[in-house]
Structures are given as C-alpha cells and as structure tokens.
C-alpha positions in Angstrom: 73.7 100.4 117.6 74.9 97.7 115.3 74.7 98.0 111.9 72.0 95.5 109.9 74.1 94.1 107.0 70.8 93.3 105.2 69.8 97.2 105.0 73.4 97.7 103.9 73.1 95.5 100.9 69.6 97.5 100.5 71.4 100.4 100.0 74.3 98.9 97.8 71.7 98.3 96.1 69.6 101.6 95.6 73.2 103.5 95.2 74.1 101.7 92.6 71.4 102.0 90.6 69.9 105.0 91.6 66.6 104.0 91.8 64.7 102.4 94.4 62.2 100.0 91.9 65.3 98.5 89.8 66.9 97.8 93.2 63.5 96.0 94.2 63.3 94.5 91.2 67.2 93.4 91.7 66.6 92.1 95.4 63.3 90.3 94.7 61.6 92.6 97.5 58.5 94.7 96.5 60.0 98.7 96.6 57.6 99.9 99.6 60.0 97.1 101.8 62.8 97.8 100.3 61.9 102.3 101.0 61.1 101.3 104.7 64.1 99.6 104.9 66.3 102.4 103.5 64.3 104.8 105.8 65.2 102.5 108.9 68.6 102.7 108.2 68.7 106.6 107.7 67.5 106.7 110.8 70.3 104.1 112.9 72.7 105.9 111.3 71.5 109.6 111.9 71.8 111.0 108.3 70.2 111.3 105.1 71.4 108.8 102.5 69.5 109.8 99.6 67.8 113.3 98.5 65.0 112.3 96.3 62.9 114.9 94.1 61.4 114.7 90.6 64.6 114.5 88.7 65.4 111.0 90.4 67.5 109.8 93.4 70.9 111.1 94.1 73.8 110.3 97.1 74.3 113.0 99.7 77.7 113.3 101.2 76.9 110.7 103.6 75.7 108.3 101.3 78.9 108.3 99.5 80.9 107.7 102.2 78.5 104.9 103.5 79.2 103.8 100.0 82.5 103.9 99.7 83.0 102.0 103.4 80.1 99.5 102.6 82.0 97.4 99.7 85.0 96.6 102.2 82.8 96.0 104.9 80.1 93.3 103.0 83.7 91.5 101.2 85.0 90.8 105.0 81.2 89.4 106.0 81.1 87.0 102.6 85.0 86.0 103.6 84.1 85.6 107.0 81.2 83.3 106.2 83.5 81.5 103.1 86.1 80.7 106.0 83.3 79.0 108.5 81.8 76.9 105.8 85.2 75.7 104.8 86.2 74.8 108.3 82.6 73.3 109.3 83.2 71.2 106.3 86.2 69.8 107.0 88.1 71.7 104.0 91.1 74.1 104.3 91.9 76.7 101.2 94.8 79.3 101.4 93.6 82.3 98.9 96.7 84.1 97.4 96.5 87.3 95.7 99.5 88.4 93.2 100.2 91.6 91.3 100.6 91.0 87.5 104.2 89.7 86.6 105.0 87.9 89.8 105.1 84.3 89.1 103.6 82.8 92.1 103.0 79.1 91.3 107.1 77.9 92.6 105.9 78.9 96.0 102.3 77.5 95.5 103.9 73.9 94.8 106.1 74.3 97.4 103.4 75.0 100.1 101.2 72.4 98.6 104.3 69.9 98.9 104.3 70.2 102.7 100.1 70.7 103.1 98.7 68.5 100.6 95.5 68.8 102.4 95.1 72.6 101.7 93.8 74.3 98.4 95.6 77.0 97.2 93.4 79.6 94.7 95.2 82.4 93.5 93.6 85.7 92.7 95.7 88.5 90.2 95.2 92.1 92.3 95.6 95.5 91.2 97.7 98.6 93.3 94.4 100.1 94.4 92.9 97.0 95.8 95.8 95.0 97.0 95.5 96.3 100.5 91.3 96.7 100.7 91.0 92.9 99.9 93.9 92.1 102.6 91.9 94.1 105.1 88.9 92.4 104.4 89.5 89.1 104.0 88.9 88.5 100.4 92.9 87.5 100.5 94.8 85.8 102.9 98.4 86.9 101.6 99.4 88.8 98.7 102.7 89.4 96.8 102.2 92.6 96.5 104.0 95.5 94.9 105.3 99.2 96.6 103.7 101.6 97.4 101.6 99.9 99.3 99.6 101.7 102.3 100.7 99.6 105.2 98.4 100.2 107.6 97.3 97.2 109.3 99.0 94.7 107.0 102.4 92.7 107.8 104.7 93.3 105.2 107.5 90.9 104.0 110.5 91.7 101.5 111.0 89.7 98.8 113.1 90.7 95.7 113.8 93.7 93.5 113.1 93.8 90.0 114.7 96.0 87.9 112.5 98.5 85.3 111.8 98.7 81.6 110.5 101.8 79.9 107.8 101.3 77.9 107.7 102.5 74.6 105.4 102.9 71.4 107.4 100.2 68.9 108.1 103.6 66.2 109.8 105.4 69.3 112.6 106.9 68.6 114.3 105.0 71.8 112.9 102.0 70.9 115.4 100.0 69.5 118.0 100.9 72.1 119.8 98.6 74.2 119.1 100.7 77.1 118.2 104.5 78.5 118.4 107.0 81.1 115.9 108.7 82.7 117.2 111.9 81.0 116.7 110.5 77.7 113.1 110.4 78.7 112.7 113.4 80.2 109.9 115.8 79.1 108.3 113.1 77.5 104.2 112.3 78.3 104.0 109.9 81.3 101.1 107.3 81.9 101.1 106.6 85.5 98.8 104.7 88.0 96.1 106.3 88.9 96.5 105.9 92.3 97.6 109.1 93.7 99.7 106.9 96.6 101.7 104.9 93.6 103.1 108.2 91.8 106.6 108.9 92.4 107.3 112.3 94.3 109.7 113.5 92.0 110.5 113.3 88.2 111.7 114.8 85.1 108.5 113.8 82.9 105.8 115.9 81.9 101.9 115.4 82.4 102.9 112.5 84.8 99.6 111.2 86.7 97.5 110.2 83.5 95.3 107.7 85.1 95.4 104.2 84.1 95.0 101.0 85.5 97.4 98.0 85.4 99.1 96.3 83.0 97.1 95.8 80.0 95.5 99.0 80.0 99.3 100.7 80.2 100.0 98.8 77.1 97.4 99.8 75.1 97.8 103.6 76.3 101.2 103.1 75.4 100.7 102.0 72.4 98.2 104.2 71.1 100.7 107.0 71.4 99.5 108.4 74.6 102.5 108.5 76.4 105.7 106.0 78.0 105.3 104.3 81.5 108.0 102.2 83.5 106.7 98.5 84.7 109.1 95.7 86.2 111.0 93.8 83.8 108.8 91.1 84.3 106.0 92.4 82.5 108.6 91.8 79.1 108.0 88.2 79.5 104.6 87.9 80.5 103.1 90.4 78.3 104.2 91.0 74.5 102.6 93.4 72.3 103.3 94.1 68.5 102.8 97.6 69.4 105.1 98.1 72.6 109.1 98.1 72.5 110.7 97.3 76.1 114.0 99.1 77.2 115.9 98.5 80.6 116.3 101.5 82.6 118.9 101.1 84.5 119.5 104.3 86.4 115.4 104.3 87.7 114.7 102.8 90.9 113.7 98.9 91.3 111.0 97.4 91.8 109.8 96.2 95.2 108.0 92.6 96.0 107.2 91.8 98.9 104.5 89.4 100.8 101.6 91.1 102.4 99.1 89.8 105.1 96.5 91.6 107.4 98.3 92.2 110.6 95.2 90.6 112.7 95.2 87.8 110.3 97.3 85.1 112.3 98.0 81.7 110.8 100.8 79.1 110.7 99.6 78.3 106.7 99.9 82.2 105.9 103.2 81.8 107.7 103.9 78.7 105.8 103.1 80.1 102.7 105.6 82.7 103.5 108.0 80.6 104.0 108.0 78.7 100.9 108.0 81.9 99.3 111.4 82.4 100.6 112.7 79.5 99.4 111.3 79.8 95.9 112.7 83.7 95.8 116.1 82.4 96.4 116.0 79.9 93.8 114.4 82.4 91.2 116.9 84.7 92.0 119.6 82.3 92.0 118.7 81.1 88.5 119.4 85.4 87.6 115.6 86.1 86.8 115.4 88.5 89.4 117.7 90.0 91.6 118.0 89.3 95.4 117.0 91.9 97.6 116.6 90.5 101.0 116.1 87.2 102.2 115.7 86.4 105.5 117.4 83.5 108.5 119.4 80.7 106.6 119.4 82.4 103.3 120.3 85.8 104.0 123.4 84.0 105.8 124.2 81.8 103.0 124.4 84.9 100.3 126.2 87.1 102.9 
C-alpha cells in the first residue's frame, strides 16, 4: 500500500486544528470530502486516527505518531519537488543551514567564487531540527553543532570553540575575568530542551529547564531564571544589557562540524565542504576560533 500524500495533508490538517470543518474550511474542500478522505486513510493504514464524541475530536496513539512522522515526511516531498523544478529550469541552488553563531558567509563566497552559476540561501537551524531537515531535504548541508544524532547524516569536523557562562549582568561572577565550573556549581541551569543535548554529568542544580536557542537562553538568563554555557561566539553576535559573558575555561568546547544526509550525494555539497575547510583555517588562523581538525593539506601544514 502506498501512502496518498494528499490524505496526509488532510489529516495535518484535521490534527492541527482539531476539527474537521476549520480544516475544510482551511483546504477549500467541503467537510463531508475532506471525513471520507480521513476515513479512507484510517482504513490503508489499519488504525483509528481520531476518536470523535460530543466533546470534539482528539488524536489516538496512532494519530500522534502519524503526526509526529507526517511533518518530516511532507518537508522531503515539497524539497523533492523544489529540487526538480530548479533543475527542469535550468537553475542550481545549494541550501545551507547554520546553527546560531557560526559565521557561514567566508565559506559561502568562497563556493560561490568557484560556482558562480549556483545560488547559495542559507537557513539558521535549531539543535532539535538540525538533523530532521537534513533527513528530509529541507537542507542540503548544515554546520551544525554536537550533540547531534548521527544517524543517516555524514558528519565533518570543523573547529572547537571555547564556552562562556552566561550570567544575569548583577551576578555576583559577572564581572570576573574568568570561572570554573566549581564556582558555578549548585547554581540553577537553563539547558536545551532536548533531552539528547544535556550533558551526562554535572555539578549544577535543576539542570534540564527547557529552552530553546539562543535568544530565548538570554532572556531566561536574564530574567533571573538561571545561568547556561553557549560558545564564545554568541558574545559577539548577540549582546544584551541584561547578560554578562565569562570564559569558562575548564568546561568542554564546543564542537562544529559540517553535516549532510548520508544518501545525499553531490560534488556541490562536497564543494561546499571544501571551501569550508579553507575558510576554517583562515578563521582560525586569524585566532577567532581555535583549530580542531582540519583535514589533507591543512592538517599537514599545522602539524
């Protein structure tokens, strides 16, 4: 049985909203179609998507899980069908995602030096999505940051980046030159809310406190809430009158790399790549970041 990706979007729809006559209403289809449909698809599948009563619509078990595989699944269709009318039309485009921080547009000018013909958009990611829109095509490479689930994606090293603490501006660390992870210790700890990104082991307290990236650490931050750790980067490219950056020396870098979907072959993802390289080296030449590993000719030149 192959699965109809217009009843999909049909139940996006419905699951979403919760009710079938606002998704009608949404879709442009009258609601008996748009039940029928739904119904049709209950029965390819061999489950119960919905329970429906007096009290409204709700998601069974199934119907969350077809929901939660559904979004991945209709990105790679709309990327599929963004790559075919690109090529029929004679235009090439190169879609790079980037964490927040990781200043991406050296290696950009540097692929667009030797591929002048090829578009290069770039897309800022978060940690829970940097891997989903690999795997589904939204992105064609990524520099992403660990922890990173790697199944199915080629990963690349980069650099290291060394970590700040971040602080409320009134704490009483703040205006130190640097800490330790024992002067921190005890203290509240906002974390990403990705289970997969928290460290293992640590000497704060109430680690885990979901956020999500950069800006929403800094206001957390500076609301009082509690201190995070973000690579030295983020100093630069985000100030706040509220936050106070300190190095942390003795906590553990930072890790960059360059991520593609392993089944998604191409010579300008690998070109990409390799401009990459060369712009690392020069970054980290210049002392904005430090080296980590770089690979053939300039690995052997900083041997």
């Amino acid at each position: 049985m192959d699965l109809d990706l217009r009843k999909l979007r049909y139940f996006v729809a419905v699951a979403d909203r919760l009710h079938f006559g606002r998704a009608a209403e949404e879709l442009h289809i009258a609601q008996p179609v748009l039940s029928r449909q739904i119904r049709a698809l209950e029965q390819d599948l061999g489950a119960a998507l919905f329970t429906r009563d007096r009290h409204g619509v709700e998601l069974t078990d199934a119907g969350r899980q077809l929901l939660a595989d559904a979004g991945p699944l209709l990105a790679s269709t709309h990327a599929l069908r963004r790559r075919v009318s690109e090529a029929a039309g004679g235009r090439r485009r190169l879609m790079v995602g980037f964490r927040a921080g990781i200043p991406i547009t050296p290696a950009a000018r540097a692929f667009e030096g030797r591929h002048p013909d090829v578009s290069v958009d770039m897309q800022r990611i978060e940690g829970d999505d940097q891997a989903v829109m690999l795997l589904d095509g939204r992105i064609d490479v990524a520099f992403v940051r660990l922890p990173i689930d790697e199944t199915g994606l080629r990963l690349t090293p980069l650099y290291t980046e060394p970590r700040v603490a971040v602080l409320p501006a009134g704490h009483r660390l703040a205006g130190k030159e640097e800490v330790t992870e024992t002067d921190l210790a005890g203290e509240p700890l906002l974390w990403d809310g990705d289970v997969s990104s928290q460290p293992t082991e640590h000497p704060f307290a109430n680690a885990g406190y979901p956020v999500r990236g950069v800006d929403e650490t800094l206001e957390h931050v500076a609301a009082g809430r509690g201190i995070s750790f973000l690579a030295r980067s983020a100093s630069v490219f985000y100030s706040h009158p509220d936050i106070a950056y300190v190095p942390i020396p003795d906590l553990a870098p930072d890790h960059v790399h360059l991520a593609a979907a392993a089944t998604h072959t191409s010579p300008l993802v690998d070109d990409f790549i390799t401009a990459a390289h060369s712009t690392a080296e020069i970054t980290a030449e210049c002392g904005n970041y430090e080296m980590w590993q770089l690979g053939g000719d300039a690995l052997a030149r900083h041997a």
